[in-house]
C-alpha positions as CSV (number, residue, x, y, z in Angstrom):
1,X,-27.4,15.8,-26.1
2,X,-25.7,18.9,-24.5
3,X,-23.0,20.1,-26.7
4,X,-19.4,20.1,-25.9
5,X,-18.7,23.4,-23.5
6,X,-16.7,26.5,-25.9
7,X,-14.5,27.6,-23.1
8,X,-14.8,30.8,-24.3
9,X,-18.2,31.5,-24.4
10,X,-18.4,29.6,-21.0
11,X,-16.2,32.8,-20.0
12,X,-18.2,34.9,-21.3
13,X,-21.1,33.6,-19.4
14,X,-19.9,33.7,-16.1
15,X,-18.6,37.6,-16.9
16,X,-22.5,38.0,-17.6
17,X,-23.2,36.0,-14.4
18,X,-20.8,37.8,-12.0
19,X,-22.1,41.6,-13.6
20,X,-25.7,40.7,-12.7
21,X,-24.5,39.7,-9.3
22,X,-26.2,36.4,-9.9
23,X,-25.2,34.9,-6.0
24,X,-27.3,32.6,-3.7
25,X,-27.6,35.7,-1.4
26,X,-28.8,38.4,-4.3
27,X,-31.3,36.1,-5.2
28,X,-32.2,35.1,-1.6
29,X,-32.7,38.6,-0.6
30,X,-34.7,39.4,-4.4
31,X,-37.4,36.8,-3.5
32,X,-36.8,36.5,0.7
33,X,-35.8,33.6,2.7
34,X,-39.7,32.0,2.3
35,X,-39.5,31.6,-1.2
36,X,-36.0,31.0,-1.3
37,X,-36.3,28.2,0.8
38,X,-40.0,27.2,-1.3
39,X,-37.2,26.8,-4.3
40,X,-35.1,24.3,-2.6
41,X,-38.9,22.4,-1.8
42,X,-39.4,23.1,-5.6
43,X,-42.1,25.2,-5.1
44,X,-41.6,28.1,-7.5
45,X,-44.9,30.2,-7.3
46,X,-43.6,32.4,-4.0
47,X,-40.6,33.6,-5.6
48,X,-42.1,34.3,-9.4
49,X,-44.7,36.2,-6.9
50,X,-41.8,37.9,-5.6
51,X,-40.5,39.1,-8.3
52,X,-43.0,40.4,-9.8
53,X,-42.5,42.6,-13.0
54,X,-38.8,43.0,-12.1
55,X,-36.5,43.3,-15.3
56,X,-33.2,43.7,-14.0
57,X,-30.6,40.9,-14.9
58,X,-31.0,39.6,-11.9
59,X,-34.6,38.8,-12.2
60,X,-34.3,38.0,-15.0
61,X,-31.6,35.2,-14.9
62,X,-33.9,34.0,-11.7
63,X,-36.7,33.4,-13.5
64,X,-34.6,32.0,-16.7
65,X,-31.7,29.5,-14.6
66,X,-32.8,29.9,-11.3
67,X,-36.6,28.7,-11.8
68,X,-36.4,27.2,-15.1
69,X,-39.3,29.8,-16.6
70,X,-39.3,31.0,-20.0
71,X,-38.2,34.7,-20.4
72,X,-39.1,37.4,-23.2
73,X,-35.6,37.2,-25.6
74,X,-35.0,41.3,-25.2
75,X,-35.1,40.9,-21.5
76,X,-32.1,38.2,-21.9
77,X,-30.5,39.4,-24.1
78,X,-29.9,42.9,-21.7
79,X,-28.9,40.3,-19.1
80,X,-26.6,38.4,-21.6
81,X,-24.6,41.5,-22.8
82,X,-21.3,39.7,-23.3
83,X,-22.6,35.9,-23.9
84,X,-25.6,36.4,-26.1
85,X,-28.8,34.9,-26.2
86,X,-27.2,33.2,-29.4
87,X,-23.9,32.5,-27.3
88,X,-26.3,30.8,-24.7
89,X,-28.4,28.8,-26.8
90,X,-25.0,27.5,-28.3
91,X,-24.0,25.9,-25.0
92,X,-27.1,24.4,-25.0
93,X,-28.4,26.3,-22.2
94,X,-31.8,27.9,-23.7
95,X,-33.8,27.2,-26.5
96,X,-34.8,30.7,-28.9
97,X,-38.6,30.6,-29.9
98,X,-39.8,34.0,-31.4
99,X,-39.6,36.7,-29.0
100,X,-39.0,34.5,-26.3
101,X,-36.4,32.3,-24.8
102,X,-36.9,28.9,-23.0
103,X,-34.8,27.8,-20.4
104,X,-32.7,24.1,-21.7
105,X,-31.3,23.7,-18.1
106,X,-30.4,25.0,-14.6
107,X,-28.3,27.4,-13.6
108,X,-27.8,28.2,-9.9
109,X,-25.5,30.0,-7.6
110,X,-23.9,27.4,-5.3
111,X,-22.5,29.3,-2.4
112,X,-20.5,27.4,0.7
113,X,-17.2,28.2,2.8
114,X,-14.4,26.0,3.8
115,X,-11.0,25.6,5.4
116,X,-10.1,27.8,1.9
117,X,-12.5,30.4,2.2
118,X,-15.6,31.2,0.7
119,X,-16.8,30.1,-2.7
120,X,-19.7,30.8,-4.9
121,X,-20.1,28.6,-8.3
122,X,-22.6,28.7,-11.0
123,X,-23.7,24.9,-11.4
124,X,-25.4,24.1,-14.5
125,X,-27.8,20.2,-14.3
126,X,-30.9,19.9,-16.5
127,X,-34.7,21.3,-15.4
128,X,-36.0,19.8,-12.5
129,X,-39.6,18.1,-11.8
130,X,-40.7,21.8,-10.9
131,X,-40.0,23.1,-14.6
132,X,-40.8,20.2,-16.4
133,X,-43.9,20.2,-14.8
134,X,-43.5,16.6,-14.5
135,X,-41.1,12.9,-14.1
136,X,-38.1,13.1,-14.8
137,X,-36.5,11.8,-17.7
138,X,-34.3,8.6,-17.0
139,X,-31.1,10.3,-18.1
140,X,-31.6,13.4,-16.3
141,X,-28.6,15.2,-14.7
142,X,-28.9,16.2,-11.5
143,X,-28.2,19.4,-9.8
144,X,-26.9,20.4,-6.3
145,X,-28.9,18.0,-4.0
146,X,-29.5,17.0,-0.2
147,X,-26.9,13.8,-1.0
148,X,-24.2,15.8,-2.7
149,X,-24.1,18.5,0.1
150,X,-23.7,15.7,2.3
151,X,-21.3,13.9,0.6
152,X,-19.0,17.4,-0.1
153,X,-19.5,18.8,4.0
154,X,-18.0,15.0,4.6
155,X,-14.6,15.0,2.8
156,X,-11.5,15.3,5.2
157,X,-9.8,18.7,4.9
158,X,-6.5,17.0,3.9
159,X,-4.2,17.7,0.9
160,X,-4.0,15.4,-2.3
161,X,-2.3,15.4,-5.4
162,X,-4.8,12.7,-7.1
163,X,-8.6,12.1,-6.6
164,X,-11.1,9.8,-7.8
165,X,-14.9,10.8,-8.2
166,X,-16.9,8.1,-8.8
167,X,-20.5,8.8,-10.4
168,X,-19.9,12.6,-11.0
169,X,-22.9,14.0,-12.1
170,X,-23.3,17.7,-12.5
171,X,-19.1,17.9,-11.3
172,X,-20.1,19.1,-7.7
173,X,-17.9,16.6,-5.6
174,X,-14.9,17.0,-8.4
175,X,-15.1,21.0,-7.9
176,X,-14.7,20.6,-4.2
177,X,-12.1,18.2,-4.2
178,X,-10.4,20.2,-6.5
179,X,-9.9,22.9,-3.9
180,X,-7.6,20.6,-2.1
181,X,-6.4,18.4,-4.9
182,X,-3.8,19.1,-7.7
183,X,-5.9,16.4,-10.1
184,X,-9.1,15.1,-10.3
185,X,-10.1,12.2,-12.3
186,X,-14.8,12.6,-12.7
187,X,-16.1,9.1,-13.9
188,X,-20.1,8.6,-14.9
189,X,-21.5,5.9,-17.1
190,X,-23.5,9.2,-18.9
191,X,-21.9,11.4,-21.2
192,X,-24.3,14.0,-20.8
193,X,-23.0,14.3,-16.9
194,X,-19.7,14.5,-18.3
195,X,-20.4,17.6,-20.1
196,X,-22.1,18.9,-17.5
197,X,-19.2,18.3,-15.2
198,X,-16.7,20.1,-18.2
199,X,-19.2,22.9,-18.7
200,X,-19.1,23.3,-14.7
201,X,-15.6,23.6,-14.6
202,X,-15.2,26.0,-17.1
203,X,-18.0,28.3,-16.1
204,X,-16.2,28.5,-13.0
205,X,-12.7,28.9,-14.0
206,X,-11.8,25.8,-12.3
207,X,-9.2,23.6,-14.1
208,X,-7.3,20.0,-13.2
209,X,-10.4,17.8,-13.9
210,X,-10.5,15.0,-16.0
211,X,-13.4,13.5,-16.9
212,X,-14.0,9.5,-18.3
213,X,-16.6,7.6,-19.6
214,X,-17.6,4.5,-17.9
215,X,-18.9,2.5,-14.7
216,X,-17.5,2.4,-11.4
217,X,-13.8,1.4,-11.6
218,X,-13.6,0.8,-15.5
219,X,-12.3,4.1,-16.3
220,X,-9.3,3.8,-13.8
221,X,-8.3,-0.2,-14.2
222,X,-4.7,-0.1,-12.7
223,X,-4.9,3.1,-11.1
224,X,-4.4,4.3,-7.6
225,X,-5.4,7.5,-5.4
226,X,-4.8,9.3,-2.8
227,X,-8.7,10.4,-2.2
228,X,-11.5,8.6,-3.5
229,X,-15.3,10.2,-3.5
230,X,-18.5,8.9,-4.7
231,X,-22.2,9.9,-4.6
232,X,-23.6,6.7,-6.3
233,X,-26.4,5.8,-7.5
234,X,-27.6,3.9,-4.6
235,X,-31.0,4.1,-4.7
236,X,-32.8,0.3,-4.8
237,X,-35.0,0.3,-7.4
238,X,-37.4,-2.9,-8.6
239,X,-35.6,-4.5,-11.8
240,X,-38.8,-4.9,-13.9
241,X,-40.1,-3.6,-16.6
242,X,-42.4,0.0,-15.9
243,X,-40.2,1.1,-13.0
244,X,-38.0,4.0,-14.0
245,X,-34.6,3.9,-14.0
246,X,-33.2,7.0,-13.4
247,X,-29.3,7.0,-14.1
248,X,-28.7,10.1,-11.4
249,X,-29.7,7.4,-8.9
250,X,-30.2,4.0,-10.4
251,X,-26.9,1.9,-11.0
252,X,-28.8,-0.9,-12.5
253,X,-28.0,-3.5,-10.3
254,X,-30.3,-5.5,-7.7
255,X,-30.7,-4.6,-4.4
256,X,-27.6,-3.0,-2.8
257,X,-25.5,-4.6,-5.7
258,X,-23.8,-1.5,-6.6
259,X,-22.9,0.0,-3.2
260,X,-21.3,-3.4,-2.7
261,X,-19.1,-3.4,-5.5
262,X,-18.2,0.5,-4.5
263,X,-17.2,-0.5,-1.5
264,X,-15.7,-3.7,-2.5
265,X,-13.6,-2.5,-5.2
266,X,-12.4,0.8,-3.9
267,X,-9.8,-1.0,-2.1
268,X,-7.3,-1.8,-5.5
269,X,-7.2,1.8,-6.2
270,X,-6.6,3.5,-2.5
271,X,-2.9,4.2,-2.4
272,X,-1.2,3.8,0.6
273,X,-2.8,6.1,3.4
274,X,-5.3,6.9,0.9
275,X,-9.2,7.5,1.8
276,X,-12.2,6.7,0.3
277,X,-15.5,8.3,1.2
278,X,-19.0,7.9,0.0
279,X,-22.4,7.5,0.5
280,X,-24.9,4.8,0.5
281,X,-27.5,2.5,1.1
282,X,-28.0,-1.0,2.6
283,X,-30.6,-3.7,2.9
284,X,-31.6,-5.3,6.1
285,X,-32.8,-8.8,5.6
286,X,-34.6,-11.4,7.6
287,X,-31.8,-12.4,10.2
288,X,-29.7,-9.8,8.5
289,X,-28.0,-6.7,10.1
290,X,-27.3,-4.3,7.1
291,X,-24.3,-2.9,8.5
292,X,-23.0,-6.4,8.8
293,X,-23.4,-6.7,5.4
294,X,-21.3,-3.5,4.8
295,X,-18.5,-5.3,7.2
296,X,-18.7,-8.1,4.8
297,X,-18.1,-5.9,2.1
298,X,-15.3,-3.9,3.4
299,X,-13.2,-6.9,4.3
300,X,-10.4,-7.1,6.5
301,X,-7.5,-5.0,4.7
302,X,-8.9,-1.4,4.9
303,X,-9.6,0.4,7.6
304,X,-13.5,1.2,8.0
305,X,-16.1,3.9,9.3
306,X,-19.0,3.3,8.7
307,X,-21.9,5.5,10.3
308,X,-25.4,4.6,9.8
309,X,-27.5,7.7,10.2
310,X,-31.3,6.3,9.6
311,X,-32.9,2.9,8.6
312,X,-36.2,3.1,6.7
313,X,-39.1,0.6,6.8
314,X,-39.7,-0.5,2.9
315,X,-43.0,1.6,2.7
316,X,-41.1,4.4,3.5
317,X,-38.7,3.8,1.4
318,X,-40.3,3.3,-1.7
319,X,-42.9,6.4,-0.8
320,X,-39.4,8.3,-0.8
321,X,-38.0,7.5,-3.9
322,X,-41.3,7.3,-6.4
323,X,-41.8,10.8,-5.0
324,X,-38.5,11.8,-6.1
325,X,-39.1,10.4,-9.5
326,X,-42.4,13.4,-10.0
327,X,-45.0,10.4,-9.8
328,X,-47.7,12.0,-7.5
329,X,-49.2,10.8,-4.6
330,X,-52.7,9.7,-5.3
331,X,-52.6,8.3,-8.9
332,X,-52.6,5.3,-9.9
333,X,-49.2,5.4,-11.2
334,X,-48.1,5.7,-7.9
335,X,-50.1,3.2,-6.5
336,X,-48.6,0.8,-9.0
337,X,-44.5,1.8,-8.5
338,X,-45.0,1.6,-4.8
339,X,-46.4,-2.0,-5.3
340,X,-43.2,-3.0,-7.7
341,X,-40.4,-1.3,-4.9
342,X,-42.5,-3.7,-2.0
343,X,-42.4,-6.8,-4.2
344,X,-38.9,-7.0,-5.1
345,X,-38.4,-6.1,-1.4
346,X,-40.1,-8.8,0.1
347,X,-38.6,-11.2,-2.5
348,X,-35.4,-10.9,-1.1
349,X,-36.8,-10.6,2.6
350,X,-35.8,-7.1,3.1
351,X,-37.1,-5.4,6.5
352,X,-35.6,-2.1,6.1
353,X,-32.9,0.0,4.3
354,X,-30.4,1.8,6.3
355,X,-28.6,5.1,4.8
356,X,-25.3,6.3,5.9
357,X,-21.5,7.7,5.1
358,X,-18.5,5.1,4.8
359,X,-15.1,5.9,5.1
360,X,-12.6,3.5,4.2
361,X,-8.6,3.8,4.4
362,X,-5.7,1.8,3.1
363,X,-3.2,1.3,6.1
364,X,-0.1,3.1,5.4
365,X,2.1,-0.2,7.4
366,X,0.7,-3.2,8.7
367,X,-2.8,-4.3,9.3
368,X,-5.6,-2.0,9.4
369,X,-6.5,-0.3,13.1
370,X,-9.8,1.0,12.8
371,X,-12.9,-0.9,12.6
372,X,-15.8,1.4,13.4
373,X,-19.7,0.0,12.4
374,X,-22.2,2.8,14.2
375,X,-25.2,3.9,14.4
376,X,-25.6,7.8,15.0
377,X,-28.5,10.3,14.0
378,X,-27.2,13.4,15.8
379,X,-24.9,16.4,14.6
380,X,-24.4,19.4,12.4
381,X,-23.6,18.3,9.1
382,X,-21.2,21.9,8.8
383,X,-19.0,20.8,11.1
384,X,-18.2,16.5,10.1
385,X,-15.4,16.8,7.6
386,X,-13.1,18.3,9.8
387,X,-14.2,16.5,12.7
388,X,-13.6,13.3,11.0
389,X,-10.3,14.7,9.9
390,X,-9.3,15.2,13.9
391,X,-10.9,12.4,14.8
392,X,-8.5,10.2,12.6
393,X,-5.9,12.4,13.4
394,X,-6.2,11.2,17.6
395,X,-7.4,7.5,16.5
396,X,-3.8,7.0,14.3
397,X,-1.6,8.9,17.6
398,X,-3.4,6.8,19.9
399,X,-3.1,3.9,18.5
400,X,0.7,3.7,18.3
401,X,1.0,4.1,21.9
402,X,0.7,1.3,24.8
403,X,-1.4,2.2,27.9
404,X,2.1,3.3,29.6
405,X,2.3,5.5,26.3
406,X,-1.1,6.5,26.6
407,X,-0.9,7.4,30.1
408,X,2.2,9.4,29.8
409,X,0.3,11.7,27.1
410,X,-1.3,15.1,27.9
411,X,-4.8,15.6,27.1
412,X,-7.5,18.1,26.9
413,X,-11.4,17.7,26.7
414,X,-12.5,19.4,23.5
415,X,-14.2,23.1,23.8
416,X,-17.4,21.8,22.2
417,X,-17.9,19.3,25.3
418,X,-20.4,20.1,28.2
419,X,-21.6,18.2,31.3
420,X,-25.0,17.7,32.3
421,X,-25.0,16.0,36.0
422,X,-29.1,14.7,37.0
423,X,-30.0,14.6,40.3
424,X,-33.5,12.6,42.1
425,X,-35.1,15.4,44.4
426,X,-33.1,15.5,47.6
427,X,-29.6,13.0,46.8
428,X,-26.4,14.8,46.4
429,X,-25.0,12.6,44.3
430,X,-26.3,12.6,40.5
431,X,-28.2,10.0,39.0
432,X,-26.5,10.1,35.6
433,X,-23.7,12.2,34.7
434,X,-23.9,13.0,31.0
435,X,-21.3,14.4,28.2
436,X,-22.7,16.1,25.2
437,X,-20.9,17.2,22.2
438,X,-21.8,20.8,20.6
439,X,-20.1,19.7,17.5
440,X,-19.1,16.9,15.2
441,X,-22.2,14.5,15.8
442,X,-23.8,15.4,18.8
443,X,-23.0,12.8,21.0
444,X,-24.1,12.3,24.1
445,X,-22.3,9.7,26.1
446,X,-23.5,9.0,30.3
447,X,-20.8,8.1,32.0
448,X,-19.6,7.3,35.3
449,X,-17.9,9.5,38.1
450,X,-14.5,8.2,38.0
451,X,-14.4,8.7,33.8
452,X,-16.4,12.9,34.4
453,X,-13.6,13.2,36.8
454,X,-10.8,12.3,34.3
455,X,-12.6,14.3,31.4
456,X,-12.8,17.3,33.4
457,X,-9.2,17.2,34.8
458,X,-8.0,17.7,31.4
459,X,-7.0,20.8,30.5
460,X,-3.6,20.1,28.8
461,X,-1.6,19.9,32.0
462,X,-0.9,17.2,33.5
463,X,-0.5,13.7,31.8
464,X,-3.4,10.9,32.3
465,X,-1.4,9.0,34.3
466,X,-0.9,11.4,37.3
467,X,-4.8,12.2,36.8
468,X,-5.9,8.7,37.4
469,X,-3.6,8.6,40.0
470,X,-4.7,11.5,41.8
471,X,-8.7,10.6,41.0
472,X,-7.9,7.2,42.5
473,X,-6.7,8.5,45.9
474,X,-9.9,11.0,45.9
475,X,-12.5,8.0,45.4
476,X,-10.8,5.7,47.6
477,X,-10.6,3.1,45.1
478,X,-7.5,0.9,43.5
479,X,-5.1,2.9,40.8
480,X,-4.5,0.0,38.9
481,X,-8.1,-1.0,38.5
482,X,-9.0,2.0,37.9
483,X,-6.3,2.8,35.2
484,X,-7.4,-0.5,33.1
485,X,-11.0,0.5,33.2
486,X,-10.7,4.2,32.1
487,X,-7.3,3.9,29.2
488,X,-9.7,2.1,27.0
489,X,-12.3,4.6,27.1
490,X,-10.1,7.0,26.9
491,X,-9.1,6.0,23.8
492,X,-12.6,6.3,22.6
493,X,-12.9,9.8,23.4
494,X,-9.8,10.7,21.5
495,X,-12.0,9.2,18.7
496,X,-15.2,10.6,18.7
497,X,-14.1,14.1,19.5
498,X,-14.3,14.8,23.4
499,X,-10.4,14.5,24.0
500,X,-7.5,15.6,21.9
501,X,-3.7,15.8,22.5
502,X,-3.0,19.0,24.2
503,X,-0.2,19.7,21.6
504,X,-1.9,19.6,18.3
């Protein structure tokens, strides 16, 4: 078990840490971008090539933390001037054998920049498959990953004074909540995470997270929010014996059991206006749409966004997810997990498993005004949290105005948004007239004249209103008509992105 973080010798680390320059970018630039991004593919060989003989701190905490290698103790113990090689082995981050030291855990430099600026932490989560060398073991912590970026480049840029974090792990999502919320409450069924998560915290000087012990909602019973975050463990994994259970991504239920009772039960502890955001995934069955079954789950007193970004046959799947585990290709160990995750699949008929983000709301009046099941694959992961914070922004304006109210308002097409008009060989009129989205998700939308005309009229002038009006009289065609068929759609833009009110 990893001991309980000393706060002060978790200062004293990062002093070490911060002296040696240990950054994403120091180390990127000591072993280059290939082996930097090798790393992140947990290939190791190009950077300890890299490297070489190097014995600066640097190097030397980049082989130790950053690579998970052993490291000769006089080499870290120049690196470690303030901490200590005893100092670190007392936080239970290396293990002292002779002359040398061996690395207990990971350290790494998280680096990332948002509407507060830039940040880099150290965050600490135990050795990966690349330093063990091997599978994982079941209660293994996990660091920074693909999910987790995901889930932190999703959350809304809005203010707080109370957060939920759901599953916590290694304390990433708490950290970056933390930048916009006075308190955080971390939950995780492992203890271990939740002194990862403390240890986190204190390395980086950050305070206002509470941590508890216990499953999903447990921890909180009677509790409310005003932001809710979870990376669970989603992952569908066979429930029979042999098939490991990892707990960083295994919630031990069947099936999608346990993204259903996130998304179920989130509701009870979402204050009013509050939002809830997580990941997940979903089974398709026989005659089944999984996002239908994520409708079901939601129910009809929260708002919903749900966005599907990929569906996976069960092959795939389970070829994802063994790998992940360290079980190799080729063996028969594979071989025989791969058979387990397509049994329990085709026992309950499932056809595919679709991944994707789910953003759910508690109406601040009324009934809820936003039910939003889609499928999209495009866009630039950077840019989605404040996106879907402007998005929700326009959807909540909009929908508290009529169509006279609506057509009163001043709009202007977003300065992310281009046109793309295709023509046959020889017609002057196009073919398709498209709009494409540079940020947010990418979307591409064809539409037809009448709606390109409206898009491109506004520049935060006039109202919509006199627009129509005028685009009307230009296309010979009826005002009226033409108002009812564009308001709507209107009011779709102002939701995806390619219109906002001219005065926000």
């Amino acid at each position: 078990m990893l001991p309980e973080p000393d706060p002060q010798l978790c200062q004293a680390l990062a002093d070490d840490l911060r002296t040696a320059d240990y950054t994403s970018a120091a180390l990127r630039a000591a072993w280059g971008a290939q082996a930097d991004d090798a790393v992140a593919r947990g290939l190791r060989r190009p950077a300890t090539r890299a490297l070489g003989e190097r014995g600066d701190a640097l190097a030397v905490l980049g082989r130790l933390w950053g690579l998970g290698l052993p490291v000769p103790r006089g080499d870290a113990e120049a690196a470690l001037p303030t901490l200590r090689v005893d100092g670190a082995a007392a936080l239970g981050l290396l293990e002292i054998s002779g002359d040398a030291v061996t690395p207990a855990v990971l350290v790494r430099p998280q680096a990332f920049v948002d509407d507060e600026g830039e940040v880099e932490w150290w965050i600490a989560s135990d050795l990966d498959e690349a330093a063990l060398e091997g599978p994982l073991p079941e209660d293994h912590v996990l660091g920074v990953g693909g999910a987790s970026q995901t889930l932190a480049r999703l959350q809304l840029t809005r203010r707080a004074r109370t957060a939920l974090d759901i599953g916590t792990g290694c304390g990433i999502q708490a950290l970056r909540l933390r930048r916009l919320v006075d308190h955080v409450v971390a939950t995780d069924i492992s203890e271990r995470a939740l002194r990862f998560t403390r240890l986190n915290a204190l390395v980086n000087g950050v305070d206002g997270i509470e941590t508890r012990l216990g499953s999903l909602f447990e921890p909180v019973a009677g509790e409310t929010f005003e932001r809710v975050a979870s990376n669970p463990p989603f992952v569908i994994t066979p429930r029979v014996a042999g098939v490991p259970a990892y707990e960083y991504r295994d919630g031990g239920m069947e099936g999608d059991s346990l993204v259903a009772a996130v998304i179920s039960g989130v509701g009870d502890h979402l204050a009013p206006g509050a939002v809830a955001q997580s990941l997940g995934n979903w089974e398709y069955r026989w005659g089944e749409s999984g996002l239908d079954r994520v409708r079901g789950w939601v129910g009809s007193s929260l708002d919903a966004w749900v966005i599907e970004r990929e569906v996976l046959d069960p092959l795939a799947y389970a070829e994802l997810w063994v790998r992940d585990g360290g079980t190799v290709p080729g063996t028969p160990e594979y071989a025989r997990l791969i058979d387990a995750w397509l049994d329990d699949f085709a026992a309950r008929g499932v056809t595919g498993v679709g991944f994707g983000y789910v953003l759910l709301r508690r109406p601040l009046a009324g009934g809820p005004t936003l039910a939003r099941y889609e499928r999209v694959s495009g866009g630039g992961e950077s840019a989605f949290g404040p996106h879907l914070s402007a998005s929700l922004a326009s959807h909540d304006r909009a929908a508290l105005l009529d169509d006279d109210g609506l057509a009163s308002s001043v709009l202007r097409v977003a300065p992310d948004v281009t046109e793309a008009r295709h023509h046959r060989p020889g017609e002057e009129d196009p073919s398709v007239i498209e709009l494409r989205q540079g940020g947010g998700f990418a979307r591409t939308l064809e539409v037809d004249p009448g709606l390109a005309a409206l898009v491109g009229a506004c520049d935060g002038d006039l109202a919509v209103g006199a627009l129509i009006d005028a685009i009307a009289q230009l296309m010979e065609v009826d005002a009226e008509a033409l108002r009812a068929d564009l308001l709507p759609r209107v009011r779709e833009l102002l939701v995806t992105g390619f219109l906002g009110f001219a005065d926000d």
